[in-house]
C-alpha positions, 0 to 999 in steps of 0.5 A: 424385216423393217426395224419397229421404229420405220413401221411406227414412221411410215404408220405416222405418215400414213395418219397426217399426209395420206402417204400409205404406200409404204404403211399398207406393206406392214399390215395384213389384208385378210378381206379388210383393206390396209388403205380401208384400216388406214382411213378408220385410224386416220379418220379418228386421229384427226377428229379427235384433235379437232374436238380437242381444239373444241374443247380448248377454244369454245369462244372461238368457236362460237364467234366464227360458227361450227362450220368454219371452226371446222374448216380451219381446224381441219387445215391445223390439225393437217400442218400441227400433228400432235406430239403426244397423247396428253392432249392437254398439251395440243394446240399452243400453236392455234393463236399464231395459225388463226392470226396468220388467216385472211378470213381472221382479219374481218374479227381483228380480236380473235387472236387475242380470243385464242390467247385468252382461252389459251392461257385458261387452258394452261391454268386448268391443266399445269401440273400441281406445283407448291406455293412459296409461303411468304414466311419462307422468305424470312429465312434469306439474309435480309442483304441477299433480298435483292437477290431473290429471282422467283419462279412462277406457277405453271398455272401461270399466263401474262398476256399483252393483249390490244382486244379485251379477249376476256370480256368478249370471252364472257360475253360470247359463252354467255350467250346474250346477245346483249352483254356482247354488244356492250362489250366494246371491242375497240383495239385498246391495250389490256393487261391480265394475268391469268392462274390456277389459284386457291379458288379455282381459274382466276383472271385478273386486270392489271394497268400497264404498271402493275403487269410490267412489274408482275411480268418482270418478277415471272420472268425471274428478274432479280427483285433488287432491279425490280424494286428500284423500278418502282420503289413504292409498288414492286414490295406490295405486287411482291407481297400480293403475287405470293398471297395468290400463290403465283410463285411456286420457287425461289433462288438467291442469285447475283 
């Protein structure tokens, strides 16, 4: 009697590289085929992660056409089996499989299309996690304020991007053909910050400044290095990132 564990793994290989041999052992056939039974699971697991990937990037979608989204999300699901059943959690990996396509390259910003959807995604479905109240902050020493090292809100997403995924984003769901044409698609670098706030999805644009100052404070830099980066910005982005619940922790460390 094979352990639970080896039917679970031979069950798996049978859903996402067609290997059913050693599957169809583990499975009655009482007029019904195991390879028959097999193919219905396979099916459905399959087309349920591509609609998954629908769901996810329908900017994407709609710029290369049902058809080849198909196709492509076929060729992904095969390679990027899901790692469990929060399906919110599915498709991180979409971006760096659509960069890695040839066909891609004739719409050089869908790279960035998909990181923007992305990071909606992830502003959508991050856990719940409390804002820091900017009073609480009054209660560190005022010599350890250079100390202080922040944790950004799940919700939270700083994108580089070359493309302005955001307004082909728009543009594109939109539907009009006239908003999309006066986009201007042109490789140019475009910063935004991307989070789950008080009123919803919010997206915001940054100059290059204000994004590496933002970006340094989410990635837990100490606020001292950053204020001596910019002694005259760091204190208001500082101030303006709590206002729109962009941290949801703090510690004080050297």
């Amino acid at each position: 009697m094979p352990a639970l564990f080896e039917v679970q793994r031979a069950f798996a290989r049978a859903l996402l590289r067609e290997d059913a041999g050693e599957a169809c052992a583990h499975i009655a056939d009482d007029g019904f085929g195991a390879a028959g039974r097999l193919r219905i699971y396979r099916n459905t697991c399959r087309s349920t992660l591509a609609a998954t990937l629908r769901l996810t990037y329908p900017a994407v979608e709609k710029l290369v056409g049902s058809g080849f989204f198909e196709h492509v999300a076929a060729q992904y699901v095969a390679c990027h089996p899901a790692r469990s059943g929060y399906l919110n959690d599915y498709g991180g990996e979409f971006v760096a499989f659509l960069a890695g396509l040839g066909a891609a390259r004739e719409l050089p910003y869908l790279p960035d299309v998909a990181r923007f959807e992305w990071a909606l995604s992830v502003a959508a479905n991050a856990a719940d996690a409390p804002k820091i109240e900017p009073t609480v902050l009054l209660l560190v020493d005022a010599e350890r304020h250079g100390d202080l090292r922040f944790t950004p809100h799940p919700s939270v997403s700083c994108l580089e991007l070359t493309h302005p995924a955001d307004e082909i984003a728009d543009a594109v769901m939109s539907g009009d053909d006239a908003a999309m044409a006066e986009v201007d698609i042109a490789a140019r670098p475009v910063h935004l910050i991307v989070h789950r706030g008080h009123s919803g999805i919010e997206t915001e644009r940054c100059t290059a400044r204000q994004y590496g100052l933002i970006s340094r404070l989410c990635a837990g830099e100490a606020l001292g290095r950053v204020i001596e980066a910019a002694p005259e910005q760091a204190p208001m982005i500082l101030a303006q990132q709590l206002a729109k619940g962009r941290f949801s922790a703090f510690t004080v460390t050297a």
